[in-house]
Structure formats: C-alpha cells, structure tokens
N, C-alpha and C positions, 0 to 999 in steps of 0.2 A: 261249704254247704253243698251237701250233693242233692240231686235234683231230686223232688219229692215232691208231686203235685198235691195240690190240693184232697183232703182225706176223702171228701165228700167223692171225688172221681175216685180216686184208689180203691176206697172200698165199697163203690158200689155194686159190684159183682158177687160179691161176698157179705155183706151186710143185709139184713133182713130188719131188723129190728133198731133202736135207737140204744138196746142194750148190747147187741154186737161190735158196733160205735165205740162204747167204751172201754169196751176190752183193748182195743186198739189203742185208745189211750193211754190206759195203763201200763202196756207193754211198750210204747214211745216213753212214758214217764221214766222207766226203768231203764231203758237201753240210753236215754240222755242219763241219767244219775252215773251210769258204770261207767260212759267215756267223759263224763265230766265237763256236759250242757250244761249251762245255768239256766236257759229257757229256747222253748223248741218252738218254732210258729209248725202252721201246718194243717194245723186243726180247721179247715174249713171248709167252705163254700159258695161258690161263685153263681149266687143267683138271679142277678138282675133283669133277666129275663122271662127268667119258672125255674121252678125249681121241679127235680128229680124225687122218687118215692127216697131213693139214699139218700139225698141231698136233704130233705127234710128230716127224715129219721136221723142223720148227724146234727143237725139243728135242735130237734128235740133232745137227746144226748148231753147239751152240751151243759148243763146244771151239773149234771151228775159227772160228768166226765173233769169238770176244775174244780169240783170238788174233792175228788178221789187223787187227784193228781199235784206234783206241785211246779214242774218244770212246764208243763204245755200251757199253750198261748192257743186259743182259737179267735177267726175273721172270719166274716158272714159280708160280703160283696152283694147290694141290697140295690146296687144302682150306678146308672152311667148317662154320661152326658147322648152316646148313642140311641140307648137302649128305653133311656127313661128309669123310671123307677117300680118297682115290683112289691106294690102295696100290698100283697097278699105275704111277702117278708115282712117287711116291716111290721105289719100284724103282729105275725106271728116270735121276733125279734123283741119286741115289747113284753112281751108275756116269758119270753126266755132272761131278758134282763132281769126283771125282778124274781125268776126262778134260780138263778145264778147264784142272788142276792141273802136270798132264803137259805140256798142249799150252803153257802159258804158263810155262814152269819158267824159262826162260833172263831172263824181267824179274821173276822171285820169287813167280811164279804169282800172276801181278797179277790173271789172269782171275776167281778167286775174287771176289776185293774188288769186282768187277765183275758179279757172279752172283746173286740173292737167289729163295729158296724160300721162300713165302709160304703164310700160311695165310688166311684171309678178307682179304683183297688190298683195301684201298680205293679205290673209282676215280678220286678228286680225289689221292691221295700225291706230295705235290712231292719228296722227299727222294730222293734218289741212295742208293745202286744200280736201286731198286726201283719209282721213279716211272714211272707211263703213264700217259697219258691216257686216261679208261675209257671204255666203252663210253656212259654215262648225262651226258658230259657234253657241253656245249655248242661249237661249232665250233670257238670262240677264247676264250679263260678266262686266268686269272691267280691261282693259286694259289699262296702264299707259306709258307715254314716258318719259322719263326724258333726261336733254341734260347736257350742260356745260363745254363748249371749253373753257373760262375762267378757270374754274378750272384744266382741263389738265392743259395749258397753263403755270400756276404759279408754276404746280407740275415739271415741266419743266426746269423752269428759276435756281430752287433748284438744279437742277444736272447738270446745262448747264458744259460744255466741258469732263463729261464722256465718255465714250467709248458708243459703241452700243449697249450691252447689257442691260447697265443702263436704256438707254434712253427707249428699251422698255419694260422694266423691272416697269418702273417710269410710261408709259403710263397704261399699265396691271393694275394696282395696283391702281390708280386713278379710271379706268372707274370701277374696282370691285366695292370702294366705292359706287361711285356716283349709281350704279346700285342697291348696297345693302339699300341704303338709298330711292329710290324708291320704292322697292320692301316691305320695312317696312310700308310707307304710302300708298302704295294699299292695303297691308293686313288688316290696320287697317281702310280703306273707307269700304273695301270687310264686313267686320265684322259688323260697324253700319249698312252699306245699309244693311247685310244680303244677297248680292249679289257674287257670286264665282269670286275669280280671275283670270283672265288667262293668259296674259302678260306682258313682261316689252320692251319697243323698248327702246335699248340706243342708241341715236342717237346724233351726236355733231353736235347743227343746231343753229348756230349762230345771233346776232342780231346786228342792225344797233351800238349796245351802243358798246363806246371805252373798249377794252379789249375781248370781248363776239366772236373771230374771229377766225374762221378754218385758214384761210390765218396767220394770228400772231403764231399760233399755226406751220404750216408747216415752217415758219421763225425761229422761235426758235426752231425747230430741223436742224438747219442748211443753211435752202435757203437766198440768199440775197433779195429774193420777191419772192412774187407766181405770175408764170410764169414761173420763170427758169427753164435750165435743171436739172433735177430730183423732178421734182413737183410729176410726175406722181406718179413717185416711191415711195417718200415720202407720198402721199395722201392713197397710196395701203398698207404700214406698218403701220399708223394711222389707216388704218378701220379694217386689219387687229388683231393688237395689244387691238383695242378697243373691238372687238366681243370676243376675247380671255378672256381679263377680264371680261367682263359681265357674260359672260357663267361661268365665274368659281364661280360668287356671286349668278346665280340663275339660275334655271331647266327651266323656265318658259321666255326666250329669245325668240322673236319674232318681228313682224313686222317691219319693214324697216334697222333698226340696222347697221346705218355706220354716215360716217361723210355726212353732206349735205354742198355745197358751191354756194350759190346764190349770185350771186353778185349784187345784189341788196337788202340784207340784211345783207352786210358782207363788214365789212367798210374797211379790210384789202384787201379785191380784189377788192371794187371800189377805193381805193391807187392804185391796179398794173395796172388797166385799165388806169387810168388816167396816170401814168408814162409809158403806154405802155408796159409793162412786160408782160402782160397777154390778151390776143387776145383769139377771137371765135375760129380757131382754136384750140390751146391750150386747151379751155374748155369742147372743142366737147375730147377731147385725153382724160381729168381728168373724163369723164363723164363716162368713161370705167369702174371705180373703186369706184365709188360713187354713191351715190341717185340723187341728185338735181344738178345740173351745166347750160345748157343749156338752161331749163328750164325757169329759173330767170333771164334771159338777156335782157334787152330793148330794144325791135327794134319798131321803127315807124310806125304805122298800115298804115298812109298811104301814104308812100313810099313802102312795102313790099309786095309783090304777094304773094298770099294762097301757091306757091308753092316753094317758099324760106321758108315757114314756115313747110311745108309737109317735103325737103328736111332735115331741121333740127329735126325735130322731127324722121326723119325717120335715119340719122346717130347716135342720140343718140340709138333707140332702139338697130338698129345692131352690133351695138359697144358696145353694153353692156350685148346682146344675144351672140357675138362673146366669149365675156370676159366669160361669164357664162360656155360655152361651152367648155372651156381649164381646167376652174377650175374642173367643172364637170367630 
C-alpha cells in the first residue's frame, strides 16, 4: 500500500465542489480495476475537530461517489478521545448515511457496507471499509489483519468446563498463534515486494459462514446466547485476552485490534436477533468494548430520519469515548 493520505487533504487544493470529489473517485475506481484492487480505502476525512470547505464537500460526495464506483471504500473520523466529538459531522454523517442508502438502493444499498463513521480512526487500519493510509505513516508499508473466531472458538470447545484461568489462558495462546502466523506472512510479502512492515491488526471479524462467529465464540465461554446477561463482560475479556496474546507474539500490534460483532455478518447474532436475546439496546451497551456493533445493523432508509441515525452513531461514539476515558 503506498502512501495515500486521506482524499479530503489530497484534494483540497484542487476540489471546489463535491462534484470534483467524485471525479477522483472514479479515476481511483478505475486505476484499482486495471492493477487489480478488490477494494481501495482512502476516501475520506479526518474531521473530529472542524472540518475544511474540501473536507465537507468530500462528505457531501460521498452518495454519489459509492454509487458510481465499485472498488472505493470511504471513512469520515467524527471523533476522538482528545479531541471530543464534532457534532456538527455527525449531523451532517446522518443525513449522508441514508443518502448513501438511496443513491445505492437498486444493488441493496451496498454503499452502506462500503461507508464507515469512525471515532479515534487509527492510521495503520488495514481492514475494509475503513482502512487508509494515515497521515503518520511511511511512503510504502505493509500492514496485515489477520482474524479467526472459528479458530478461538474450537480452541475453546478443548477445554470447555475449566475454570477461568484456563479459559483465558486457551484464548492468549490461540490469538499468539494466529498473530504469529500473520506476522510470518507479512515478513515474507515485506521481503519479495522489498516493502517495510509495519503492522499486525488482530482482529476477530467474523463471517456470515457457520462456525466463523464472535457470538458462538461468547456462547461457548458460557452465555446461553448473545444478548444475555454478561455479554458485555464476556465481549470485554475476549478483546481483552485477545490483545494480550498478540502483543505477546509481536512488537508491531496495531490497528483496530479487538473482536468486531456485525450483525449482519455474524450468523451467531442474526440467531439472537431473530430469538430476540439481542436488541439495539444491548448492542449500543457491547459497542462500549468493541470495534463494530452498531454499525452493521439494518435499519430501513426509508422509514428512518437522518436523525435516529445521527442519535445512533452519536451513542456509539460517546459510549466508547466514555469507555476509553475509565481505561485511560
């Protein structure tokens, strides 16, 4: 990945309009298709402070720009544990999700899936939607994510009814692997490209396939479903236990580095949704201790006001700036 700041700086010298914005788009769209990106981050802007007349006219852009496009990923950085939060984005974030939503309706409002509203944004995040290159990194880098809740999962089922030592004994010990075994295959991409490495995100980010689920994974440490009480708890010793072992398999730990729970990519919470165990409440509570929750929930564009979407996006922040702020 060469170094590519955020579009919002890049093109503010140059961009007038939020129709300028997308021409840029298009022409990242096309230059990933010819060398053969499957998805480009990049698309964004880092405004948790103010935003810039370019930095808003790429904001405004962005409906139209994941529309027109199929490889680009855009991130909108809305807030930080520093900095606070920039209620006048979020606003205006609200009113772009369900434009996203509109403008991409005919392929299932795929631009969503494609969309991420960040709160303290890390500049090394290799993970799709939300990955860019930040501003603090190096020209050309190689940062790798590696996940696999399945594999917890099974390392799991091997010690089911130990004590609690075990149990996060057995998680430690898993995410080292899986961390060490990433960490092997960025050195040796780093080495042919001739490109430095810089990090490893271990993240447990789940997929629609049976087995592949954070939610099976908090079950089989104990919960009757996710939802119940001690979800929370159980999600905060998972992301816990999980950064614990990474860190111990390699120096070079970074970007987003917890478990992610979408439940619309996580076949074990659209179970608890559908038995009911697991409600928006509830998620907004899990989102305190996690990356993705809120996030990945399907609501209706249009039945929903920009500002049930503003309200939601604006509980995940603070509840997760709250959380930052105890740890800290």
């Amino acid at each position: 990945m060469y170094k590519r700041q955020p579009i919002g700086i890049v093109g503010a010298s140059a961009c007038k309009t939020p129709e300028d914005f997308v021409t840029i788009a298009k022409t990242l769209d096309k230059v990933a298709k010819e060398v053969g990106v499957n998805f480009l981050g990049g698309y964004s802007a880092l405004v948790s402070k103010g935003m810039t007349t370019a930095e808003e006219n790429l904001i405004k852009s962005i409906p139209q720009a994941l529309a027109c496009t199929e490889r680009v990923c855009s991130s909108v950085n809305v807030g930080s544990t520093k900095t606070g939060i920039n209620m006048d984005a979020v606003r205006l974030m609200g009113e772009i999700v369900l434009e996203t939503a509109q403008a991409t309706k005919e392929q299932d409002s795929l631009g969503c899936a494609k969309l991420v509203v960040f709160c303290n944004a890390p500049d090394d995040n290799p993970f799709m939607a939300g990955a860019f290159h930040g501003v603090t990194e190096a020209d050309a880098i190689i940062n790798v994510g590696v996940s696999g809740p399945g594999v917890v999962r099974h390392a799991l089922k091997k010690v089911r009814g130990e004590n609690f030592e075990v149990l996060c004994d057995t998680i430690k010990k898993t995410a080292f692997k899986i961390t060490r075994v990433g960490q092997l295959v960025a050195k040796e991409a780093s080495e042919r490209l001739n490109v430095p490495f810089g990090i490893i995100d271990l993240s447990l980010a789940p997929t629609p396939a049976i087995g592949d689920s954070v939610a099976d994974i908090l079950e089989e440490i104990g919960l009757e479903r996710a939802g119940a009480p001690g979800t929370t708890a159980a999600l905060a010793m998972l992301n816990d236990q999980v950064k614990k072992g990474g860190v111990m398999a390699s120096s070079y730990v970074g970007g987003l580095s917890g478990a992610f729970i979408p439940v619309s990519e996580d076949q074990g919470m659209i179970d608890a949704v559908k038995e009911g165990a697991l409600t928006i409440e509830k998620l907004e509570a899990m989102t305190c201790v996690c990356s993705v929750a809120v996030s990945y929930t399907h609501l209706r564009a249009h039945e929903t006001r920009h500002d049930l979407v503003c309200r939601l996006l604006l509980e995940k922040k603070k509840k997760k700036q709250l959380m930052l702020e105890k740890i800290l």
